[in-house]
GUTI-969327 format. One record per residue: residue in one letter; x, y, z of N, C-alpha, C in turn. Coordinates in steps of 0.05 Angstrom, whole numbers, padded with zeros to 5 digits, always signed. Example, Ala and Ser with C-alpha at 12.3 -4.5 7.8 and 13.67 -1.06 7.14 Angstrom:
REM residues 2
A+00264-00114+00156+00246-00090+00156+00264-00066+00156S+00257-00045+00142+00273-00021+00143+00258+00001+00157
END
This chain:
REM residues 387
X+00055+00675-00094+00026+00681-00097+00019+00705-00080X-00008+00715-00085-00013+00743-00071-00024+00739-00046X-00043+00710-00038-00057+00712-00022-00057+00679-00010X-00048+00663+00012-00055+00643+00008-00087+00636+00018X-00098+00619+00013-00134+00609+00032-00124+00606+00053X-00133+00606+00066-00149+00595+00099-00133+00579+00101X-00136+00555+00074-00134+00527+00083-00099+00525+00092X-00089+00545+00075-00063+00538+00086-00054+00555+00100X-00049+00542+00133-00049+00556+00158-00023+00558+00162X-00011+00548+00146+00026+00554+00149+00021+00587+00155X+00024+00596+00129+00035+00628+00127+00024+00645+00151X+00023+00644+00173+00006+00651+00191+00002+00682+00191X+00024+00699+00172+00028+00722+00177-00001+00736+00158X-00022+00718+00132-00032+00732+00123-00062+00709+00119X-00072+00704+00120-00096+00678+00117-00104+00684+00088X-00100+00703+00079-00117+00711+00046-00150+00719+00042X-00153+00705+00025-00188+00710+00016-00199+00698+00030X-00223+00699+00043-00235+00679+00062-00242+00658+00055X-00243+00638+00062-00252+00611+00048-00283+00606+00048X-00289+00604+00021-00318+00587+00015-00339+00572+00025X-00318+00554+00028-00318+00530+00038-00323+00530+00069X-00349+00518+00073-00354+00517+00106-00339+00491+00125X-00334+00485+00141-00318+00460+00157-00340+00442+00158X-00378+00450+00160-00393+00423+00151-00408+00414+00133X-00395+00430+00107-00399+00429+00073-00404+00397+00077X-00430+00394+00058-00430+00371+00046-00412+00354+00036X-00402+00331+00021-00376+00314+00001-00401+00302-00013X-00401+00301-00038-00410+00279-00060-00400+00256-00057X-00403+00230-00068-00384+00217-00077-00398+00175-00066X-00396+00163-00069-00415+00139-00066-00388+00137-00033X-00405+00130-00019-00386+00117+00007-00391+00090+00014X-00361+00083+00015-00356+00052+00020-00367+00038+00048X-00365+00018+00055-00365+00008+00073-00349+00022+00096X-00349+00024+00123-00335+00042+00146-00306+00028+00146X-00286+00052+00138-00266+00028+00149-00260+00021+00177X-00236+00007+00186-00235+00000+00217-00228+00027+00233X-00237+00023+00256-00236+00049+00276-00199+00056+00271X-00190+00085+00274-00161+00081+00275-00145+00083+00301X-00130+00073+00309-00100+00068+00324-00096+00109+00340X-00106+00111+00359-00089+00146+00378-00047+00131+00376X-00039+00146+00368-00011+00147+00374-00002+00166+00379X-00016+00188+00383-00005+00217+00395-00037+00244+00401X-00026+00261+00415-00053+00270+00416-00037+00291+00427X-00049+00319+00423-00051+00350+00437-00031+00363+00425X-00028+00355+00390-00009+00356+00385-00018+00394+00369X+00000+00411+00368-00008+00439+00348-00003+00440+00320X-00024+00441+00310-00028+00444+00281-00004+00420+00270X-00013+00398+00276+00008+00373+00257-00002+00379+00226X+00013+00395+00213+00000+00407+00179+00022+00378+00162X+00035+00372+00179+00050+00346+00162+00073+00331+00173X+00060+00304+00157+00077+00283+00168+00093+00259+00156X+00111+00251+00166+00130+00223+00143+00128+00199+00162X+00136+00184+00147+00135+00148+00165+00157+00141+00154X+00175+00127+00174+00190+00119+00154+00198+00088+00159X+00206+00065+00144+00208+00038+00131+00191+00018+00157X+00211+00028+00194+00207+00021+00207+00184+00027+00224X+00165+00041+00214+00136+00057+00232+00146+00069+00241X+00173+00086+00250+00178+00114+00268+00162+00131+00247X+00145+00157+00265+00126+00178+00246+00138+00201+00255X+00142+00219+00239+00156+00246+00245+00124+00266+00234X+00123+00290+00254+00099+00303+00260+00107+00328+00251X+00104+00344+00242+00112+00385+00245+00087+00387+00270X+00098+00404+00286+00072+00424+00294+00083+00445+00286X+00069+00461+00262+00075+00485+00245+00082+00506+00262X+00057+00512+00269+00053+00540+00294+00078+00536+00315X+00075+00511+00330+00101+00517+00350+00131+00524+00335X+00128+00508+00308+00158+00508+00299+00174+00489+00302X+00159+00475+00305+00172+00443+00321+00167+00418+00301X+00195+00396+00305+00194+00379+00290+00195+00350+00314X+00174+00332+00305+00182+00308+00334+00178+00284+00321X+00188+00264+00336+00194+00231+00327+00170+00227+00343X+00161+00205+00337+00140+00190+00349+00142+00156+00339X+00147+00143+00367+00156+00112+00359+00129+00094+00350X+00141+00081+00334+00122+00057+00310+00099+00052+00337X+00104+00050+00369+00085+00036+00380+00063+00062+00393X+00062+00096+00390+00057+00108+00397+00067+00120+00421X+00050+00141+00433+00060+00149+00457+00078+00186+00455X+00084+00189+00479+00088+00216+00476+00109+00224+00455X+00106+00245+00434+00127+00261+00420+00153+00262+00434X+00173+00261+00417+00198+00273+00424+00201+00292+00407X+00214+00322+00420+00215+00343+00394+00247+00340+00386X+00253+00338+00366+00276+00336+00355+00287+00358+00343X+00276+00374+00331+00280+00393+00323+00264+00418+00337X+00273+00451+00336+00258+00473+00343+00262+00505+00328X+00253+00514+00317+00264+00530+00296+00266+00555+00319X+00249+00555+00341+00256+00578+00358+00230+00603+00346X+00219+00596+00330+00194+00613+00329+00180+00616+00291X+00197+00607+00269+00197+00606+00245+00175+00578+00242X+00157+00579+00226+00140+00566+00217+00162+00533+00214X+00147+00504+00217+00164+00490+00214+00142+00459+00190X+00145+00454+00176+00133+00433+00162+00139+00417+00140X+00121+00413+00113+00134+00385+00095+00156+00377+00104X+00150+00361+00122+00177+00336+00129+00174+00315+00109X+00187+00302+00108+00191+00273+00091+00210+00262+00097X+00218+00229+00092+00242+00210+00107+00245+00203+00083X+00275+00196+00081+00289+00176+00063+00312+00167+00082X+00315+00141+00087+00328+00135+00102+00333+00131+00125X+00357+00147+00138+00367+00158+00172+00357+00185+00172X+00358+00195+00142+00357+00225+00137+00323+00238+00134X+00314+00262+00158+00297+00268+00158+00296+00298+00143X+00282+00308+00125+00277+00335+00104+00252+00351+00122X+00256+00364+00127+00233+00392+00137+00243+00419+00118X+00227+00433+00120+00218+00465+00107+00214+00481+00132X+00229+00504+00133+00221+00528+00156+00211+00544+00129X+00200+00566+00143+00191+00588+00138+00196+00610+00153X+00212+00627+00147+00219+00646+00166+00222+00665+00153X+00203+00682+00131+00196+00697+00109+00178+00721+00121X+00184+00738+00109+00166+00756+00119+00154+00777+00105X+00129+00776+00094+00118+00804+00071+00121+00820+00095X+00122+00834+00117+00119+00858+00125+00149+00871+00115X+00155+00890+00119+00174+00903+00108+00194+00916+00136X+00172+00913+00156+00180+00925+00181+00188+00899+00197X+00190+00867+00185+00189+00853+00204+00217+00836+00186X+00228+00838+00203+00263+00816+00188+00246+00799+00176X+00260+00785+00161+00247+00759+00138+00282+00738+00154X+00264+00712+00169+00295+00704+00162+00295+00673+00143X+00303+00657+00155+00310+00635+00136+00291+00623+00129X+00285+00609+00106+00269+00599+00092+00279+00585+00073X+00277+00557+00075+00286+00536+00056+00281+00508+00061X+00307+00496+00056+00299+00461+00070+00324+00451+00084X+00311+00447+00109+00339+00431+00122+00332+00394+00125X+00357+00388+00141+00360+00365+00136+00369+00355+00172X+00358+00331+00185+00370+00329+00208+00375+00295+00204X+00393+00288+00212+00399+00256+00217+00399+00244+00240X+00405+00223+00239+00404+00200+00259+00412+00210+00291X+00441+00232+00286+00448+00236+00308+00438+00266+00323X+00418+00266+00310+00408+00302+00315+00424+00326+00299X+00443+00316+00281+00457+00345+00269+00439+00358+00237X+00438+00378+00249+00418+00391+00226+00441+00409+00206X+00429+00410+00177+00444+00418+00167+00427+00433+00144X+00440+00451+00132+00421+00466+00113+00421+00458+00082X+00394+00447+00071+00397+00431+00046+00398+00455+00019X+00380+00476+00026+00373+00499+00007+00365+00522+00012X+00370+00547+00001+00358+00567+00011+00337+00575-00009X+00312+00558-00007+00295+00578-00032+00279+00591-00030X+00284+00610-00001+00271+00636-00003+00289+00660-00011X+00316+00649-00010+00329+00664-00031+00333+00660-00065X+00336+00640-00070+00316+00631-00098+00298+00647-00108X+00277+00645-00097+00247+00662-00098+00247+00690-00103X+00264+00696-00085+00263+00724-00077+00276+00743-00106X+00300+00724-00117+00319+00734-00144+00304+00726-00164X+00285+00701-00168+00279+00690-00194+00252+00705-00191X+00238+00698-00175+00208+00700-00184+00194+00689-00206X+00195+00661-00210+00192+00646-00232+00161+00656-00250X+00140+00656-00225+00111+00663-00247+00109+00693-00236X+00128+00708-00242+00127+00734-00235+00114+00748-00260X+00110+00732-00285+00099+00746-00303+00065+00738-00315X+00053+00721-00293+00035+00701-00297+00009+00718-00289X-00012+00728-00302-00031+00739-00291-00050+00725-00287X-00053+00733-00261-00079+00718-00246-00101+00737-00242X-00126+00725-00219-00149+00748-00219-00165+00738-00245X-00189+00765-00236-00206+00767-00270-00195+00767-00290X-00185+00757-00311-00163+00765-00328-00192+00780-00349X-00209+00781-00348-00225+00783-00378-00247+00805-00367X-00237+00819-00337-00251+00840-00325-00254+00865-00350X-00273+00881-00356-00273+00904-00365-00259+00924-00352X-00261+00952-00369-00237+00968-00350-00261+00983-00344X-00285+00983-00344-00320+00996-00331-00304+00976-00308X-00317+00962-00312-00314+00942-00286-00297+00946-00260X-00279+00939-00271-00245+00943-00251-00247+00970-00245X-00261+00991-00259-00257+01014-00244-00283+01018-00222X-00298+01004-00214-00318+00995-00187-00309+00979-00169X-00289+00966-00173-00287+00947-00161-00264+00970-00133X-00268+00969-00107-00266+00971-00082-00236+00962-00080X-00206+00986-00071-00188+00969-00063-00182+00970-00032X-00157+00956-00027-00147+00957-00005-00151+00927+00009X-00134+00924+00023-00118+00898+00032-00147+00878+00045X-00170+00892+00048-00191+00867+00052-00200+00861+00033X-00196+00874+00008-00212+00860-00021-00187+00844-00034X-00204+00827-00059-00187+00805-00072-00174+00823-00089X-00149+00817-00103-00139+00830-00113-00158+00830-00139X-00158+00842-00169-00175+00833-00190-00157+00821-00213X-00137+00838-00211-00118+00831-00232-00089+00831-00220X-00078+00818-00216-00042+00811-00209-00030+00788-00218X-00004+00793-00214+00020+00783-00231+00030+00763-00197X+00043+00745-00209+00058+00726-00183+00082+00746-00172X+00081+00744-00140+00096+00764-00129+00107+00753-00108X+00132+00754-00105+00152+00740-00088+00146+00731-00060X+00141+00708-00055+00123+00701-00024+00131+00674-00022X+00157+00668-00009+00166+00631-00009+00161+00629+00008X+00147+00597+00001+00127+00584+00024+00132+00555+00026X+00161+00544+00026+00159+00512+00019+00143+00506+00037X+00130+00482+00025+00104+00473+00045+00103+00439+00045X+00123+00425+00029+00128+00398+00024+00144+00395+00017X+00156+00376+00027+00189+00360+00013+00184+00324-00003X+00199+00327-00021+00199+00302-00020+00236+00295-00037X+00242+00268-00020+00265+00261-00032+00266+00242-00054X+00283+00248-00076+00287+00230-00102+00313+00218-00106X+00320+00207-00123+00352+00196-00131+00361+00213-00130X+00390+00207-00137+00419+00216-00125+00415+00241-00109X+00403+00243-00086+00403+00265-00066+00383+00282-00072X+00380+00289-00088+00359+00304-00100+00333+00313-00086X+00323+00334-00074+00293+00339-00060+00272+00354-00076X+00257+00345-00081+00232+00369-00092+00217+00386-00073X+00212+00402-00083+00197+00414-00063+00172+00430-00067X+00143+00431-00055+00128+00447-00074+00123+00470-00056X+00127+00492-00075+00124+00524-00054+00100+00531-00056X+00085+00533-00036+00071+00544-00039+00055+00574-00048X+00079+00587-00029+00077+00613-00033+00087+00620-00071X+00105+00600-00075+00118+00612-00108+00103+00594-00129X+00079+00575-00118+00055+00568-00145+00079+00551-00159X+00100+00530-00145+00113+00526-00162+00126+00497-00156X+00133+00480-00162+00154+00454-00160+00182+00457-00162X+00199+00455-00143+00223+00468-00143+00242+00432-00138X+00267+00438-00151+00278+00413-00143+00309+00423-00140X+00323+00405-00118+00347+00415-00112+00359+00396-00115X+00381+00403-00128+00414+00380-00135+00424+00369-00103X+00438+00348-00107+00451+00353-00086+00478+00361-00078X+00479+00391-00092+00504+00415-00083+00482+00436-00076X+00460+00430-00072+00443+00455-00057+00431+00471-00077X+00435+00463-00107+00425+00486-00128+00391+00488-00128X+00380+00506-00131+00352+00507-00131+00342+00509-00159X+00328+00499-00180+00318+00494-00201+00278+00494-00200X+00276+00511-00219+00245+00507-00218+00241+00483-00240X+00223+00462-00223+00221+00437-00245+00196+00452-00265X+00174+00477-00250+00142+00470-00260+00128+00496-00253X+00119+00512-00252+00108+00537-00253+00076+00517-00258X+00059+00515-00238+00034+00507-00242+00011+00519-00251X-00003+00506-00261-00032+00525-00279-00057+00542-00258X-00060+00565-00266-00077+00581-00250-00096+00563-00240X-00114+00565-00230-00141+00549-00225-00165+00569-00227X-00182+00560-00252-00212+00578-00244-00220+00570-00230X-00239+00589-00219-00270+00599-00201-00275+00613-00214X-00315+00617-00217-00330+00630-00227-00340+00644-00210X-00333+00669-00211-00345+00693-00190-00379+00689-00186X-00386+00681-00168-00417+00678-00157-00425+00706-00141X-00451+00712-00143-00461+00730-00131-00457+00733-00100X-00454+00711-00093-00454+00703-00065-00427+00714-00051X-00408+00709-00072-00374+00723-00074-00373+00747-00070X-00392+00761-00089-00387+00793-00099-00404+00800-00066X-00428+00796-00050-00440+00800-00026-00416+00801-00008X-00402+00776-00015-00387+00778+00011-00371+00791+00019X-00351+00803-00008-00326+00823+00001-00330+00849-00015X-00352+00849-00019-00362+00891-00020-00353+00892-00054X-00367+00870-00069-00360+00880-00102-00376+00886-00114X-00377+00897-00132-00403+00903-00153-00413+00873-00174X-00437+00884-00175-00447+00863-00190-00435+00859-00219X-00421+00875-00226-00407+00870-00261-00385+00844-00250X-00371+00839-00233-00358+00813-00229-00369+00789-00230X-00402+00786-00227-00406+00762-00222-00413+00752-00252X-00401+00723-00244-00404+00706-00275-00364+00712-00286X-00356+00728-00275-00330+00721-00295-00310+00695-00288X-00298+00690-00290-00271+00665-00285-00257+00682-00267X-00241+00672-00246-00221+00679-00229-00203+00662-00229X-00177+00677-00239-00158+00656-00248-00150+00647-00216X-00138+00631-00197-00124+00633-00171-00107+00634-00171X-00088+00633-00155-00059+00620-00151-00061+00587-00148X-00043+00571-00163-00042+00543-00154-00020+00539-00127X-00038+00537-00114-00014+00527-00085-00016+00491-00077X+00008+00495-00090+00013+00461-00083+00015+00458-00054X+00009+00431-00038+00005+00432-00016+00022+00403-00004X+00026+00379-00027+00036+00357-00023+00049+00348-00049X+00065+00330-00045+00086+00321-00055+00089+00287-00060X+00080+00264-00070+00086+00234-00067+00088+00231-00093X+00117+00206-00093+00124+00191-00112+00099+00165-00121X+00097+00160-00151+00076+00155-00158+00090+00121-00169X+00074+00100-00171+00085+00074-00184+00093+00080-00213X+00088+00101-00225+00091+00105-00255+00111+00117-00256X+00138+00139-00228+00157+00149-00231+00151+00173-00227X+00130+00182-00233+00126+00213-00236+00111+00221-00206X+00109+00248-00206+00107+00260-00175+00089+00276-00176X+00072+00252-00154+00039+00266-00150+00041+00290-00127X+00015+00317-00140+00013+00332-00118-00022+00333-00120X-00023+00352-00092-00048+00355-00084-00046+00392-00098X-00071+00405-00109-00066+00430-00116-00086+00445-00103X-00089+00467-00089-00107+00491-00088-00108+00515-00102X-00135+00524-00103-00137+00550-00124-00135+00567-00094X-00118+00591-00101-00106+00605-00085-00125+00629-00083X-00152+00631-00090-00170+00648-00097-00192+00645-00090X-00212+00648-00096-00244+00643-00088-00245+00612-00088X-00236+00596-00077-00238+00568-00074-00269+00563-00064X-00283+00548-00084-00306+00529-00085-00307+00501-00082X-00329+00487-00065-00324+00454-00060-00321+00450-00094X-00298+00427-00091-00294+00409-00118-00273+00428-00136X-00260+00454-00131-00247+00463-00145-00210+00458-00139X-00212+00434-00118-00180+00429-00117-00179+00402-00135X-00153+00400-00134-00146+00379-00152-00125+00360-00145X-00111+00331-00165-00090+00329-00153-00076+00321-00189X-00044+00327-00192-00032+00332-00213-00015+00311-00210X-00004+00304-00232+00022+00291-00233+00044+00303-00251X+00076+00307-00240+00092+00325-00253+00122+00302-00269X+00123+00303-00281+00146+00292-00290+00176+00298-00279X+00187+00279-00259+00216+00298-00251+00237+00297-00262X+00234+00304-00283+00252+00304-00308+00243+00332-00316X+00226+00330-00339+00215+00345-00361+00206+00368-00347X+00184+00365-00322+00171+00378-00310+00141+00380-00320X+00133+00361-00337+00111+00371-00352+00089+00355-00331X+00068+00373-00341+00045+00364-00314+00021+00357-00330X+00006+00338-00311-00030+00324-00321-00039+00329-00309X-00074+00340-00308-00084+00341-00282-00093+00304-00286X-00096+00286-00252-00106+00275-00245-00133+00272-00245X-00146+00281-00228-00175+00287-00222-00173+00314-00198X-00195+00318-00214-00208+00348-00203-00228+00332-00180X-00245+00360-00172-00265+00351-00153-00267+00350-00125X-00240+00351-00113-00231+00353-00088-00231+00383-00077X-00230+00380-00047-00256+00400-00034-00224+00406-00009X-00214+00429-00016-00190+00440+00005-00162+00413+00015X-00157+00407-00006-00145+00383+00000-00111+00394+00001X-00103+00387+00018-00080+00384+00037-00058+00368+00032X-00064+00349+00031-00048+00322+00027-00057+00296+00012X-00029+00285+00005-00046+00261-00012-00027+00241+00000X-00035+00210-00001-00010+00188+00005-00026+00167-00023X+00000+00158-00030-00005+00137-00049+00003+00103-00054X-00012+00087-00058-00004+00057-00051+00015+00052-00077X+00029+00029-00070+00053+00020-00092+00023+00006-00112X-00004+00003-00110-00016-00005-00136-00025+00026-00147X-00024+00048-00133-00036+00073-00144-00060+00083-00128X-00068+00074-00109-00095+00077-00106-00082+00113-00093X-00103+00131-00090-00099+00164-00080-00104+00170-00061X-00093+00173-00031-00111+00183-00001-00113+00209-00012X-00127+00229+00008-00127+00261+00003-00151+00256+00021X-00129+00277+00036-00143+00297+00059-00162+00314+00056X-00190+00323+00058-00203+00353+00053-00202+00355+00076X-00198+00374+00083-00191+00396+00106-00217+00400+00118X-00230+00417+00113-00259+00429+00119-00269+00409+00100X-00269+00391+00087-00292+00370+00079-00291+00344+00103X-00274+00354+00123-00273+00336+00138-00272+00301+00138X-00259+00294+00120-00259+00270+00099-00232+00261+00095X-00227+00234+00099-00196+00230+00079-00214+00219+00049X-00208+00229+00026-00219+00219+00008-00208+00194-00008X-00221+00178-00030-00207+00160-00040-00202+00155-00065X-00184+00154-00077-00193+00154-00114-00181+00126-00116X-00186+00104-00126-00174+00076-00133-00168+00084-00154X-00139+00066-00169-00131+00069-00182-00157+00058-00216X-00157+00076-00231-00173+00077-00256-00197+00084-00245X-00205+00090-00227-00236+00092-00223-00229+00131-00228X-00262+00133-00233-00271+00162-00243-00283+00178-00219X-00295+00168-00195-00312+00173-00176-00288+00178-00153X-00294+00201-00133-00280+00209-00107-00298+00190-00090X-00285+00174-00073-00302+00165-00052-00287+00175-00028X-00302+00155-00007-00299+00167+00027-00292+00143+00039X-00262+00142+00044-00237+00130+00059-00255+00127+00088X-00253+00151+00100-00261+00156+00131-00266+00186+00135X-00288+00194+00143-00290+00212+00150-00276+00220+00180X-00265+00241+00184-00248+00255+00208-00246+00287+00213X-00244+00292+00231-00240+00327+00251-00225+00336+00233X-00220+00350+00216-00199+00368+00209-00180+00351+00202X-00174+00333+00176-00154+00317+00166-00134+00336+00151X-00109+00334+00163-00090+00349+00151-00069+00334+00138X-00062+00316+00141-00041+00303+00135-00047+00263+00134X-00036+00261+00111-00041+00221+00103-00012+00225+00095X-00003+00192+00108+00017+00179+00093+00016+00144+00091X+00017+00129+00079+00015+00106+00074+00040+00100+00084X+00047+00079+00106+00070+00068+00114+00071+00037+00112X+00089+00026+00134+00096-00003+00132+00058-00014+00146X+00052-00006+00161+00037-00015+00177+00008-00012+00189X+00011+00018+00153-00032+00025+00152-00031+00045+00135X-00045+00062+00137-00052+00095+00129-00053+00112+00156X-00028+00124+00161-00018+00144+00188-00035+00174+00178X-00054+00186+00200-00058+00208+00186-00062+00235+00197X-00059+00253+00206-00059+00278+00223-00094+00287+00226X-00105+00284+00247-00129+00297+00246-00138+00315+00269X-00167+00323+00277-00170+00353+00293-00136+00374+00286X-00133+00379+00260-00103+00391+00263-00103+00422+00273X-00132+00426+00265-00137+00466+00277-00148+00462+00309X-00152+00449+00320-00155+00451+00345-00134+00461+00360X-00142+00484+00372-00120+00502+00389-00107+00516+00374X-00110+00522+00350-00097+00536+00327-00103+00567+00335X-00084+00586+00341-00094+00613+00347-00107+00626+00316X-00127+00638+00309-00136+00642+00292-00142+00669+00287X-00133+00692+00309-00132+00721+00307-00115+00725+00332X-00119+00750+00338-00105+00760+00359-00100+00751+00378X-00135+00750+00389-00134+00727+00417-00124+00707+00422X-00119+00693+00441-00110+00679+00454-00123+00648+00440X-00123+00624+00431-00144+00607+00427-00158+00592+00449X-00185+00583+00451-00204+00583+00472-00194+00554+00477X-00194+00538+00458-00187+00510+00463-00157+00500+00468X-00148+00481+00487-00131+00478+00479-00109+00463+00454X-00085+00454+00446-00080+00440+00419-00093+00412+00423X-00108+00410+00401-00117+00384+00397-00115+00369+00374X-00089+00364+00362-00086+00348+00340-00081+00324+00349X-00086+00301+00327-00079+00284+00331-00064+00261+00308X-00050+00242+00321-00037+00226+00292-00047+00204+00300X-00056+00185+00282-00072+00167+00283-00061+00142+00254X-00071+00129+00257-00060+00106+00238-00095+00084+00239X-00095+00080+00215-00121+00063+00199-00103+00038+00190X-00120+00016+00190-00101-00011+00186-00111-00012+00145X-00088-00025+00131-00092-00027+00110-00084-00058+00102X-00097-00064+00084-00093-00087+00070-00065-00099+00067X-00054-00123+00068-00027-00129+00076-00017-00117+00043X+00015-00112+00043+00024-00112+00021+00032-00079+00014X+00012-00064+00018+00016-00032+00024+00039-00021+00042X+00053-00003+00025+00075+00006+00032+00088+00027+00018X+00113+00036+00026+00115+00068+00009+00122+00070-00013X+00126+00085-00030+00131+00086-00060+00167+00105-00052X+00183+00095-00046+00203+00112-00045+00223+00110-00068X+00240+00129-00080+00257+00128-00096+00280+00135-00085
END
């Protein structure tokens, strides 16, 4: 993709188009009764952008920004870092097993700045890490939606020739351009990991001999250029009213009771409350549904073995809720900056304040890290959907 949002603070090297979306935007949606207060099991943690549980309540955390991967025991209490990439972006972890899956990022659009590894590794029981894939080299040779135009696609050429360039405006018209961003793992039968890139708008799945395969090239996402858009980043008024195709940046990854593999999606573009979504992909075929729309910067999703949908909005400040067959988004729990849900043995585990202490420009950040992982008690019987 050309640009990621805001919302996804992985790529740290570029933030994209500014986000829409304010951090105390309204949510629609009928709200339930409060659920129970949740469980502190870790705290001061940096940018926890994602997290796994695995059979026994041990929770594995990323702090992205540090680069760091840590265990955290079923009963809480201080992090252990288990892993350290030494300065490369570090996140989508997921558990199967003994065997823990993370994603570095160690990619680089500058041209002046090394690009280094970027893929998915793998660490076990005894601390030995090992390398599962390289698909920022993948990316870099295929460029799967390298032929996919995004932007205004239905801009006039009056138009596009007003429109203002250079690296603070949106692009108007572009093609998918080489930028790997795994940002979620998830593991399937016989060894098998999916993975959704963010940066490549795409669902990637790896054999287990390390081959990288695109399962899914995902669908643009409109936005309708608003006046309010064209004010903000110096455009002329002939843009407002058209469609903006985005980039789809997948952001999460869970196995679904029906087999197939739910994600959470963002429009990689002028993102508006209600314009994220969450999809389901076939890991076979690759063929995709949207779920429900309506979701407001959503991050992550966790799913119960009956179906019911968690999802994080980020700046909607909300874990949201979709029960299974219902049509309406409701409100799980409202929370600081929800970045990360996973449904485990023993509740709904979930990452919140995750931008606290997050450096956000040059300076230094004023606060210190203030994430936190937290766990909400759930109805007995809830537990993971693993394959």
């Amino acid at each position: 993709m050309r640009r990621l949002p805001a919302v996804v603070l992985g790529a740290a090297a570029a933030l994209g188009l500014a986000l829409t979306l304010a951090p105390a935007q309204a949510h629609g949606g009928h709200r339930p009764a409060p659920p129970p207060a949740p469980t502190s099991l870790a705290e001061g943690l940096l940018t926890p952008l994602s997290l796994a549980v695995a059979q026994d309540g041990t929770t594995y955390v990323t702090q992205n920004f540090a680069g760091t991967l840590s265990r955290v025991s079923r009963r809480g209490g201080a992090p252990r870092e288990i892993y350290s990439s030494g300065g490369p972006e570090v996140g989508g972890v997921s558990v199967s097993g003994r065997t823990v899956y993370f994603a570095e990022t160690g990619f680089s659009m500058d041209p002046e700045v090394p690009s280094g590894f970027t893929g998915i590794k793998a660490i076990d029981a005894r601390g030995n890490v090992r390398v599962v894939a390289d698909t920022g080299t993948y990316e870099e040779r295929n460029n799967p939606d390298g032929d996919v135009e995004y932007g205004a696609r239905d801009i006039s050429d009056e138009c596009l020739a007003q429109v203002p360039t250079g690296p603070e405006y949106p692009p108007m018209i572009y093609t998918g351009d080489i930028n790997p961003h795994p940002y979620a793992t998830l593991p399937g039968p016989r060894g098998t990991v999916y993975v959704a890139d963010a940066g490549a708008n795409s669902i990637q799945r790896i054999d287990r001999r390390g081959r990288v395969t695109t399962l899914a090239i995902l669908p643009p996402v409109p936005a309708t250029i608003t006046a309010e858009n064209a004010e903000q980043f110096g455009l002329p008024d002939c843009i407002v009213g058209l469609a903006y195709w985005g980039d789809p940046v997948p952001t999460d990854l869970e196995w679904g009771p029906d087999g197939w593999i739910y994600l959470t999606l963002l429009p990689g573009g002028l993102e508006a409350p209600g314009t994220a979504a969450v999809y389901k992909v076939h890991p076979g075929s690759g063929r995709f549904k949207k779920v429900s729309a309506g979701f407001s910067t959503a991050t992550n999703l966790a799913l119960t073995p009956k179906g019911d949908i968690y999802v994080t909005e980020l700046y909607a400040g909300r874990i949201a809720l979709l029960k299974r067959g219902a049509r309406t988004i409701t409100t799980f729990a409202e929370a600081n900056l929800p970045a990360a849900v996973e449904v485990g043995p023993r509740g709904l585990y979930a990452t919140t304040s995750a931008l606290v202490g997050a450096p956000q420009g040059p300076e230094p950040p004023s606060d210190p890290p203030g994430g936190m992982l937290v766990k909400y008690p759930l109805p007995w019987g809830y537990g993971h959907n693993h394959r």
